[in-house]
N, CA and C of each residue as an Amber inpcrd file, in Angstrom:
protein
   507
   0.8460000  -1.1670000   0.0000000   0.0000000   0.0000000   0.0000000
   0.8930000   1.2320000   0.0000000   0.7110000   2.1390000  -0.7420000
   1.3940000   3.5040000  -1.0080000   0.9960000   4.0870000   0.4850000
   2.0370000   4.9940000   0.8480000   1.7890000   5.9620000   1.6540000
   0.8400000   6.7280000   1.9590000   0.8720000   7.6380000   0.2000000
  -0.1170000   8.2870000   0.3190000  -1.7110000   7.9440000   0.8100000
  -1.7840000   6.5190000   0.3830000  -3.2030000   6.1490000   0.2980000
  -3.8990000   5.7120000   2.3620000  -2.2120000   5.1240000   2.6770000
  -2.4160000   5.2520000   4.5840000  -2.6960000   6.4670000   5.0440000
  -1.9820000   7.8270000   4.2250000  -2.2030000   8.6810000   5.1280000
  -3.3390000   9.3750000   5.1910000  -3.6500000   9.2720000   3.7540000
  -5.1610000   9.7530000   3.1570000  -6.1360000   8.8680000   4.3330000
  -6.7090000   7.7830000   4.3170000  -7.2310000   6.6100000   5.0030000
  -7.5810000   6.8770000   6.3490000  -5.8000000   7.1050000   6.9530000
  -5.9600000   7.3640000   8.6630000  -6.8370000   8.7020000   8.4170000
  -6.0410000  10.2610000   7.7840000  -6.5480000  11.1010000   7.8230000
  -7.7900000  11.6240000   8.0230000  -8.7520000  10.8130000   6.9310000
 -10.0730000  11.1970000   6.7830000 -10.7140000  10.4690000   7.4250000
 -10.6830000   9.1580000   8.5640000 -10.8790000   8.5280000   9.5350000
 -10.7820000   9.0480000  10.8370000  -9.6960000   9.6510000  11.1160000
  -9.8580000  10.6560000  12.1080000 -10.8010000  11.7230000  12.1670000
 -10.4090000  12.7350000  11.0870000 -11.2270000  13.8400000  10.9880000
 -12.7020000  13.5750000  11.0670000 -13.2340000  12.4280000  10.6080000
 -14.5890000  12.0840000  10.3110000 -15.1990000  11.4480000  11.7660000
 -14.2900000  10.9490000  12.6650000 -14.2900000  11.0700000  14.0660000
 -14.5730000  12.4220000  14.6970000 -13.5310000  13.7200000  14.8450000
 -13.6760000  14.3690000  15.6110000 -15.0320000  14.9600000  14.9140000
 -15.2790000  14.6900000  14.3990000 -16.8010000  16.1120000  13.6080000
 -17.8450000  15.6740000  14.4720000 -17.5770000  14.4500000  15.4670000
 -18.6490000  14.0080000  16.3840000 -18.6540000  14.7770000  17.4140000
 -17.4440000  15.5880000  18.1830000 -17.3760000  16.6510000  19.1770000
 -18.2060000  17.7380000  18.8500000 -17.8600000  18.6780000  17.5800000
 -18.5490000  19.8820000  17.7730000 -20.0590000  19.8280000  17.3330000
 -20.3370000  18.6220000  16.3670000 -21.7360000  18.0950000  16.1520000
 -22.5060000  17.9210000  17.4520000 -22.1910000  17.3790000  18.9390000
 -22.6960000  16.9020000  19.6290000 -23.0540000  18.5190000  20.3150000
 -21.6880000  19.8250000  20.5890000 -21.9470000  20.6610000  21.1540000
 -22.8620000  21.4810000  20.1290000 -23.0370000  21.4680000  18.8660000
 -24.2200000  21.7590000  17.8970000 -25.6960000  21.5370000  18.3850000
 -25.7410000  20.4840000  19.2220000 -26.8740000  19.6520000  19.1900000
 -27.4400000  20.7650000  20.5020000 -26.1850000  20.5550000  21.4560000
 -26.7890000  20.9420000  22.8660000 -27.1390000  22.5630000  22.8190000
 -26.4340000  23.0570000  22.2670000 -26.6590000  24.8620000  22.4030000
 -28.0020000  25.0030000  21.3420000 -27.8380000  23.9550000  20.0070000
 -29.2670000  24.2050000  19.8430000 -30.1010000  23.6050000  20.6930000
 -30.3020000  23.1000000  21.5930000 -31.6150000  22.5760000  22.6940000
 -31.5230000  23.4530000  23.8900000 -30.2000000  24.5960000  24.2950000
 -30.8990000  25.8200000  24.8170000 -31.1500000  26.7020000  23.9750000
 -30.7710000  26.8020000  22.9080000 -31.4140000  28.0970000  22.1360000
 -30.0270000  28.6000000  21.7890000 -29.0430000  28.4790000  22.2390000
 -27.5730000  29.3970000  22.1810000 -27.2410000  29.7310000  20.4800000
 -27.3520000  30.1910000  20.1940000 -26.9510000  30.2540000  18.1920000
 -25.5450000  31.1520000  18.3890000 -24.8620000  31.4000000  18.9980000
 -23.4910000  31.7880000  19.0260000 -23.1580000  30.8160000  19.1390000
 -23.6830000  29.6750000  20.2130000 -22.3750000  28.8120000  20.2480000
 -22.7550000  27.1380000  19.0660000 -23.8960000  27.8160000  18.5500000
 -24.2990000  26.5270000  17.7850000 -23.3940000  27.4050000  16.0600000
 -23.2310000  28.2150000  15.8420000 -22.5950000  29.1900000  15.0710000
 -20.9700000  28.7600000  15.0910000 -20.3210000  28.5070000  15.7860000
 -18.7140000  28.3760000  16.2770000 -19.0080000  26.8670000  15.7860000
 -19.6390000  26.5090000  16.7410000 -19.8750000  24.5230000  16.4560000
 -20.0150000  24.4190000  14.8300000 -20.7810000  24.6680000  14.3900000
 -21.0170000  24.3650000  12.6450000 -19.9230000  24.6960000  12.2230000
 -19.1600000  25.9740000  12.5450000 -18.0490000  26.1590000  12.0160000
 -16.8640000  25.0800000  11.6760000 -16.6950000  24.7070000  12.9690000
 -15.6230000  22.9840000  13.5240000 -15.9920000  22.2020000  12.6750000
 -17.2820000  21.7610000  12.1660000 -17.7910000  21.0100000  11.6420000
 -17.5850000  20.8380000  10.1200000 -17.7130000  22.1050000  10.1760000
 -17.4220000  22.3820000   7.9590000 -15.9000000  21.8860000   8.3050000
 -15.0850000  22.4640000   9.2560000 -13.4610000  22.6340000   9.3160000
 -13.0930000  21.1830000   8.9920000 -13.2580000  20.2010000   9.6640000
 -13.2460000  19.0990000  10.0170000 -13.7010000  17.9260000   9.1130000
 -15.0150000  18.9250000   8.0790000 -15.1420000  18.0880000   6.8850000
 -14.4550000  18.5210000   5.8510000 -14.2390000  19.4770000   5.7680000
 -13.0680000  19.9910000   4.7960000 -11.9130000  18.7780000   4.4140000
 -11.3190000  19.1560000   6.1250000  -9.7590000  18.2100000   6.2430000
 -10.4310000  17.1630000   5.6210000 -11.3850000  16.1120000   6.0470000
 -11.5000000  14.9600000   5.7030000 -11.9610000  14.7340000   4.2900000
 -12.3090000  15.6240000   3.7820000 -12.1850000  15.6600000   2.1750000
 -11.0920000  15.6360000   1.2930000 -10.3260000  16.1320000   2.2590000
  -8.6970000  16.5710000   1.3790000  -8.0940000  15.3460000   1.3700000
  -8.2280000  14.5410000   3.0580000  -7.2790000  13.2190000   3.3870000
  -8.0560000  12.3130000   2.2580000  -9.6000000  12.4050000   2.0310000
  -9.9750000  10.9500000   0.6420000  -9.5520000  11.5030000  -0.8650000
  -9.3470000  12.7600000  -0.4880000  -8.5950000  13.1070000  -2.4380000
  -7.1020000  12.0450000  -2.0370000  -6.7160000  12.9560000  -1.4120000
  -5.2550000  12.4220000  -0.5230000  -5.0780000  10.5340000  -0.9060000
  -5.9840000   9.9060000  -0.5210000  -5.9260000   8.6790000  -0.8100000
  -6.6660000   8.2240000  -2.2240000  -7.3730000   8.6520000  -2.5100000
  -7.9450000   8.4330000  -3.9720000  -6.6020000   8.6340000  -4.9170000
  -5.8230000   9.6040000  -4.6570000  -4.9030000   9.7370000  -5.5520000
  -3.6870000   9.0280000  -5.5290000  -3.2400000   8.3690000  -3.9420000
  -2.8270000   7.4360000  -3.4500000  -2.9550000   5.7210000  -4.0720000
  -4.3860000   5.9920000  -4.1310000  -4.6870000   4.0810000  -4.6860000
  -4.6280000   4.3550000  -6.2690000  -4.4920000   5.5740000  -7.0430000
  -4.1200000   5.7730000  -8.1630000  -3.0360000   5.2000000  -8.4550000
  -2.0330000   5.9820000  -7.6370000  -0.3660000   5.3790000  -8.2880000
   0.0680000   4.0560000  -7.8390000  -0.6830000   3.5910000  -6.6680000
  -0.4270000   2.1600000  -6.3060000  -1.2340000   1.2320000  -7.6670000
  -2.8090000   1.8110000  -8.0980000  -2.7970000   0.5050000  -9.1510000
  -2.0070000   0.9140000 -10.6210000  -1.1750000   2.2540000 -10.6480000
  -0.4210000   2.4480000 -11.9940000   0.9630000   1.7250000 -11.8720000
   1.0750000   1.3600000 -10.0570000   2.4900000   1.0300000 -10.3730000
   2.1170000  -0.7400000 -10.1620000   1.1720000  -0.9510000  -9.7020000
   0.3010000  -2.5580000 -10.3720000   0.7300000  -2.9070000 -11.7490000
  -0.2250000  -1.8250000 -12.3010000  -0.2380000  -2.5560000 -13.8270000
   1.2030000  -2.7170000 -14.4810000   1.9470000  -1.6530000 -14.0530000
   3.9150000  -1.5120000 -14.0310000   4.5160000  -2.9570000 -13.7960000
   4.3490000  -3.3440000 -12.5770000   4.7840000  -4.9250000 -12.1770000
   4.3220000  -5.5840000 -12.8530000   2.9770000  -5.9030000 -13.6090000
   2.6870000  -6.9800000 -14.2230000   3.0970000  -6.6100000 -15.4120000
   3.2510000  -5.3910000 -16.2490000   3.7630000  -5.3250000 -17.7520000
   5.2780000  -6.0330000 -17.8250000   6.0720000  -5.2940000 -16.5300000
   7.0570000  -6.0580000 -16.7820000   7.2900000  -7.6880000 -16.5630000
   6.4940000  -8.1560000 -15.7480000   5.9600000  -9.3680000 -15.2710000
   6.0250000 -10.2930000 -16.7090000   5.0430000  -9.7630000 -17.5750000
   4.6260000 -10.4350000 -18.9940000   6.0260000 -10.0560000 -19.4700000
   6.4340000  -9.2110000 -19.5630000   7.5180000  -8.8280000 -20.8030000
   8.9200000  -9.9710000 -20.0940000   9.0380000 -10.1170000 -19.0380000
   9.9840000 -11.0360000 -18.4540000   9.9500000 -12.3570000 -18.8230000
   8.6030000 -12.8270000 -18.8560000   8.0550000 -14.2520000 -18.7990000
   7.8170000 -14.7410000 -20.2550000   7.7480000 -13.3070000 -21.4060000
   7.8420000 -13.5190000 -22.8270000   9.7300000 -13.5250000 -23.2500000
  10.2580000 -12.7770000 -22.7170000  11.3760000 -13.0560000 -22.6470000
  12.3510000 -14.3790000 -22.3770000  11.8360000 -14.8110000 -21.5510000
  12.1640000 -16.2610000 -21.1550000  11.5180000 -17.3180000 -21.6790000
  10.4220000 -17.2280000 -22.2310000   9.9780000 -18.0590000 -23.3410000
  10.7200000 -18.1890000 -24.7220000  10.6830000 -16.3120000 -25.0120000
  11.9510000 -16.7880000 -26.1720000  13.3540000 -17.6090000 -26.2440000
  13.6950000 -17.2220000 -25.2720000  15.5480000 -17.7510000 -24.7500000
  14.7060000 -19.0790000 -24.7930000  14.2430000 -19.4090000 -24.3210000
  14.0110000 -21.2620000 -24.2090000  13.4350000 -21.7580000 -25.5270000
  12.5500000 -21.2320000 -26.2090000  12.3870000 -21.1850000 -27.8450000
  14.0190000 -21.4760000 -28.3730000  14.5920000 -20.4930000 -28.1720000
  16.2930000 -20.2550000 -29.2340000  17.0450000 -21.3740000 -28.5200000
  17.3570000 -21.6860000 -27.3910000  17.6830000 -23.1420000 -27.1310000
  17.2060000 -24.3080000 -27.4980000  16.0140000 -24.4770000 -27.4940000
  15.2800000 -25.3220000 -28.1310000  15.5160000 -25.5300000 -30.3460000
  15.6230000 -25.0230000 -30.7650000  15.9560000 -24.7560000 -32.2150000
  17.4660000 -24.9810000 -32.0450000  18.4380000 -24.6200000 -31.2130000
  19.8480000 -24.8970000 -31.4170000  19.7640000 -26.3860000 -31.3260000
  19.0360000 -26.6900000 -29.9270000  19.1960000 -28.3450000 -29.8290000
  19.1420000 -29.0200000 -30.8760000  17.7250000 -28.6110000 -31.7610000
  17.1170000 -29.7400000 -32.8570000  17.8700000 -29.3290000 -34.1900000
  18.4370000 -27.9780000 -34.5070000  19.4930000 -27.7320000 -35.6040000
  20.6190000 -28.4280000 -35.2640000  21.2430000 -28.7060000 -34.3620000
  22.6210000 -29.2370000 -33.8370000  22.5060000 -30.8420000 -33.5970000
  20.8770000 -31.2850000 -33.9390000  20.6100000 -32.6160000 -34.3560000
  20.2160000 -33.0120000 -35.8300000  20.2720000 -31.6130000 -36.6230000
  19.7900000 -32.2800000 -37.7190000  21.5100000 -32.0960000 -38.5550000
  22.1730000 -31.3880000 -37.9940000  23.5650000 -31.1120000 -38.6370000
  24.5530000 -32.1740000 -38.0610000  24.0670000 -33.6600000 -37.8780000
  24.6420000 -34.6340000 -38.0110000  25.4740000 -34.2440000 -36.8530000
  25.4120000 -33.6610000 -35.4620000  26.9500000 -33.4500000 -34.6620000
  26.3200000 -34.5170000 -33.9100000  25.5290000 -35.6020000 -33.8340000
  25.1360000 -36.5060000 -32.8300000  25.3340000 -37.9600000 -33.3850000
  25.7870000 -38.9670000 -32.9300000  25.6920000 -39.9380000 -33.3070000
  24.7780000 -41.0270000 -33.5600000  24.6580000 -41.7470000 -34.5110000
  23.8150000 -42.7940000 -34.6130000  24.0070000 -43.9720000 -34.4410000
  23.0400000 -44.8990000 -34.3900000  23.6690000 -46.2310000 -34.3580000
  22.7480000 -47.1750000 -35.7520000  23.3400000 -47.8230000 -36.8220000
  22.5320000 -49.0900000 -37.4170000  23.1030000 -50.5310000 -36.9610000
  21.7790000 -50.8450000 -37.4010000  22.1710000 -52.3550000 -36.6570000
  21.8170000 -53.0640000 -38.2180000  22.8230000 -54.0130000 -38.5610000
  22.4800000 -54.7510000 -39.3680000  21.6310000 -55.5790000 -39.3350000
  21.3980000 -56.0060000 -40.6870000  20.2870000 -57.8340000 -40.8840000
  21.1160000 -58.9950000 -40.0340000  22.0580000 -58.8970000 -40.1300000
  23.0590000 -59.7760000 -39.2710000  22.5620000 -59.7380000 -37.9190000
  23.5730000 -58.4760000 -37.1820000  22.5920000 -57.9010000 -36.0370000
  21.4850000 -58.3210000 -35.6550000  20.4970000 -57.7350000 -36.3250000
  19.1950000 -57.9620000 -35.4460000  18.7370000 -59.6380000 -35.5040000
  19.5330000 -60.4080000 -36.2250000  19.3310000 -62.0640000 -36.2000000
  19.8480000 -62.4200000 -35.1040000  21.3760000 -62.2040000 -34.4960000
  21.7510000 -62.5480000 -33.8760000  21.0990000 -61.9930000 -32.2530000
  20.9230000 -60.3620000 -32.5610000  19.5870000 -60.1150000 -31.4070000
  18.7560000 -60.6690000 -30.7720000  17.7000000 -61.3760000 -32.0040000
  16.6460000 -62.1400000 -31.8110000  17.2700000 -63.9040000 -31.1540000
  18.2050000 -64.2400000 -31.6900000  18.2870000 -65.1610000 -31.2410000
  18.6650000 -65.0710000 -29.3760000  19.8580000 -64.3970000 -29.0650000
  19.1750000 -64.4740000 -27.8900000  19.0190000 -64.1590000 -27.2070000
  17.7800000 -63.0840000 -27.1460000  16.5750000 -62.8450000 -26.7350000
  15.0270000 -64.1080000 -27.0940000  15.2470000 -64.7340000 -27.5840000
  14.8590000 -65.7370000 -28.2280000  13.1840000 -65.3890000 -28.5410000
  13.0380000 -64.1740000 -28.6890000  12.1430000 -64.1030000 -29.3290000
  11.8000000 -63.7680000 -30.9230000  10.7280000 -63.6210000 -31.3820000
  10.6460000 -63.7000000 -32.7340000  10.5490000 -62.0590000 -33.2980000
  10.5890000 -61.1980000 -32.3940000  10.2760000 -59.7620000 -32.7790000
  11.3440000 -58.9310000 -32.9800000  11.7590000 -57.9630000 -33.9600000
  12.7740000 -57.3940000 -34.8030000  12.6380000 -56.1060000 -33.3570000
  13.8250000 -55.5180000 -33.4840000  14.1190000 -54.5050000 -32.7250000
  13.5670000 -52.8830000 -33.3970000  12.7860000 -52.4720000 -32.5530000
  12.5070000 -51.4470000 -33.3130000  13.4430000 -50.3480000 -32.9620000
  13.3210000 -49.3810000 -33.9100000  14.4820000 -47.8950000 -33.8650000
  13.6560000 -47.3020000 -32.7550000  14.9850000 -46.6490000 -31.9080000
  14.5740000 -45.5170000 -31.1110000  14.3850000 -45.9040000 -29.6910000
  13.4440000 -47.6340000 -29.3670000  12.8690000 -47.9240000 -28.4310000
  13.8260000 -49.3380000 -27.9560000  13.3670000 -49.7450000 -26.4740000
  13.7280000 -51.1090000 -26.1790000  12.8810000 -52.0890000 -26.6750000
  13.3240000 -53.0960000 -27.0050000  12.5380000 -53.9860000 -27.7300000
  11.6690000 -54.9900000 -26.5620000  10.7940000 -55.5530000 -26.7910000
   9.5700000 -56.3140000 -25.7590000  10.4650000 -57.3780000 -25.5990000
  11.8490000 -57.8740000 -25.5030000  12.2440000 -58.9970000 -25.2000000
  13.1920000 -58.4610000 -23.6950000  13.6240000 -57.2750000 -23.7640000
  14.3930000 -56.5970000 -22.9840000  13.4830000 -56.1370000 -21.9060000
  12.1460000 -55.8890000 -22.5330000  11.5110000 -55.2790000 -21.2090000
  11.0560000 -56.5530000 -20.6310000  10.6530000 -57.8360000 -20.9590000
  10.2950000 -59.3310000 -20.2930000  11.0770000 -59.3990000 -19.2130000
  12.3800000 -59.3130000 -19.7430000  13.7340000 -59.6230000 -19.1200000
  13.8210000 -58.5070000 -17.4560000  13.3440000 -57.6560000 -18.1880000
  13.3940000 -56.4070000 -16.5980000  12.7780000 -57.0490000 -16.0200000
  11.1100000 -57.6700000 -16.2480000  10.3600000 -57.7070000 -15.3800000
  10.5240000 -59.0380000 -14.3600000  11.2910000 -60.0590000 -15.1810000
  11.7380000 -61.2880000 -14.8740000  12.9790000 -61.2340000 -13.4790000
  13.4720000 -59.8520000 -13.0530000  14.4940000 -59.9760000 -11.8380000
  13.7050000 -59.8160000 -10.9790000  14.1720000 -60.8530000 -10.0230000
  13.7400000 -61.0180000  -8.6230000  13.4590000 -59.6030000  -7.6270000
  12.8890000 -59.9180000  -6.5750000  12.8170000 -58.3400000  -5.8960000
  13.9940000 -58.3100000  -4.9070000  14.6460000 -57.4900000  -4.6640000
  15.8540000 -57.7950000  -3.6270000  15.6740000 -56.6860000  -2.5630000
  15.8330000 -56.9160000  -1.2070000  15.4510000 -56.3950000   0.3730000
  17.4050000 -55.9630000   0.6770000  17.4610000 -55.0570000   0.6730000
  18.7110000 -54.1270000   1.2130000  18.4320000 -54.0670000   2.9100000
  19.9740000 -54.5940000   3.6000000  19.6580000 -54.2450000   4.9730000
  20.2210000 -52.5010000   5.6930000  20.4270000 -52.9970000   6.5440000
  20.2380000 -51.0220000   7.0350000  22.0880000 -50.9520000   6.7120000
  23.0240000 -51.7450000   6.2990000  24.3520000 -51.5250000   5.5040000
  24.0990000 -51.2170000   4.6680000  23.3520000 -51.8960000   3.5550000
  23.6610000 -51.4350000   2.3190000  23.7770000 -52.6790000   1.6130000
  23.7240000 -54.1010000   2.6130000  24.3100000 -55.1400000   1.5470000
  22.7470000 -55.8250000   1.2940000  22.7400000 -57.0120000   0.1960000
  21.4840000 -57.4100000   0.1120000  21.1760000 -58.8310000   0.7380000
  19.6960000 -58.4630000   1.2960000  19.3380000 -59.4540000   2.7760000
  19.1600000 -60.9760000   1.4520000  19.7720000 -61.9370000   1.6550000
  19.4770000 -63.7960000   1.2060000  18.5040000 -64.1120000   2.0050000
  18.4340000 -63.7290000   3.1550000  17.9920000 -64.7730000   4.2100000
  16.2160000 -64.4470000   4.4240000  16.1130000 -64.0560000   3.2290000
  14.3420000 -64.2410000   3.3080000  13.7720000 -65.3500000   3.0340000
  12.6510000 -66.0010000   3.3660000  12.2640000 -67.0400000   3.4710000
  11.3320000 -67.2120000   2.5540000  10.9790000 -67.9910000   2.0910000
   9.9010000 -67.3720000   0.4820000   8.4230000 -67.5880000   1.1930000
   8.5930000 -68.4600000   2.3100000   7.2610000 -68.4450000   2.8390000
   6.8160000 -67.1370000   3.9070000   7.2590000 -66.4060000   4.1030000
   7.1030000 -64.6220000   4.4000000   6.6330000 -63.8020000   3.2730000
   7.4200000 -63.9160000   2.1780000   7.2020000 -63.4790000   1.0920000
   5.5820000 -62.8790000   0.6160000   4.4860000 -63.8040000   0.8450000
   3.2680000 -63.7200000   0.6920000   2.6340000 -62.7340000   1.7910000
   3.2150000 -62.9610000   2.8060000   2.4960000 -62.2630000   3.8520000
   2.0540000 -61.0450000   3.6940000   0.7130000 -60.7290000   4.4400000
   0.5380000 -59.2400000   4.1620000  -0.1820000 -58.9700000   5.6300000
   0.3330000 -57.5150000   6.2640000  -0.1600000 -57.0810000   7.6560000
  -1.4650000 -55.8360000   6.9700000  -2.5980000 -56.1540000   7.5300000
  -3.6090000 -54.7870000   7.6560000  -3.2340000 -54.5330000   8.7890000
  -3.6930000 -53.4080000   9.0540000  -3.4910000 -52.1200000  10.4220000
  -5.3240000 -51.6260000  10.2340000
């Protein structure tokens, strides 16, 4: 929150307080009749609304430059965040130019190759480009599960009849 707009705020919060003093002695001199002193009282009263008019310009003009310097943070906000989109755009295009200008290596696998592949893996399916082939992923799924103790080395001494067990809570 800008300054201006606290001081404006308190300002015309106060002032709009005291206008309850000479309002109240307004009240009483008019219920004896006194018009001198109900005359002085109105006076306090304009005085007092005055100030407190000045303190809500005071802050009106206050929450002005706080939402101009808003919209300020977020322009630059966007212009930062378009900025950094580009840079990651222009990295992105170096990567895939600096892959199409051959600086990366490839691999072929011959007819030879992929025979001798298949054999053993002993399945009947050709290796596809790019990916692991379904004989390699069998093979992952085919290792045992292994229990590490609080060293680091791996526990043998499980019993396969534990193995099944299961605790609810």
């Amino acid at each position: 929150m800008h300054t201006k707009t606290m001081e404006g705020l308190v300002g015309a919060n106060t002032n709009m307080h005291l206008l309850n003093t000479p309002f109240r002695v307004y009240k009483e001199a008019s219920r004896r009749g006194d018009t001198a002193a109900m005359e002085r009282a109105m006076g306090y009263v304009t005085e007092c609304s005055d100030k407190a008019g000045e303190y809500m310009e005071k802050a009106e003009s206050g929450m002005k430059e706080d939402a101009k310097e808003a919209r300020e943070r977020a322009e630059a906000e966007r212009e930062s965040a378009v900025w950094k989109r580009r840079k990651e755009q222009e990295e992105l295009e170096k990567r895939i130019e600096e892959g199409r200008n051959g600086k990366t290596d490839t691999v072929e696998i011959s007819e030879s190759g992929k025979a001798v592949w298949n054999e053993e893996a002993g399945l009947d399916q050709s290796v596809q480009e790019g990916s692991v082939s379904a004989g390699t992923k069998a093979d992952a799924v085919k290792v045992k599960p292994v229990i590490y103790t609080k060293t680091g080395e791996v526990n043998q001494g499980l019993p396969e009849s534990d193995a099944g067990v299961s605790v609810s809570v």
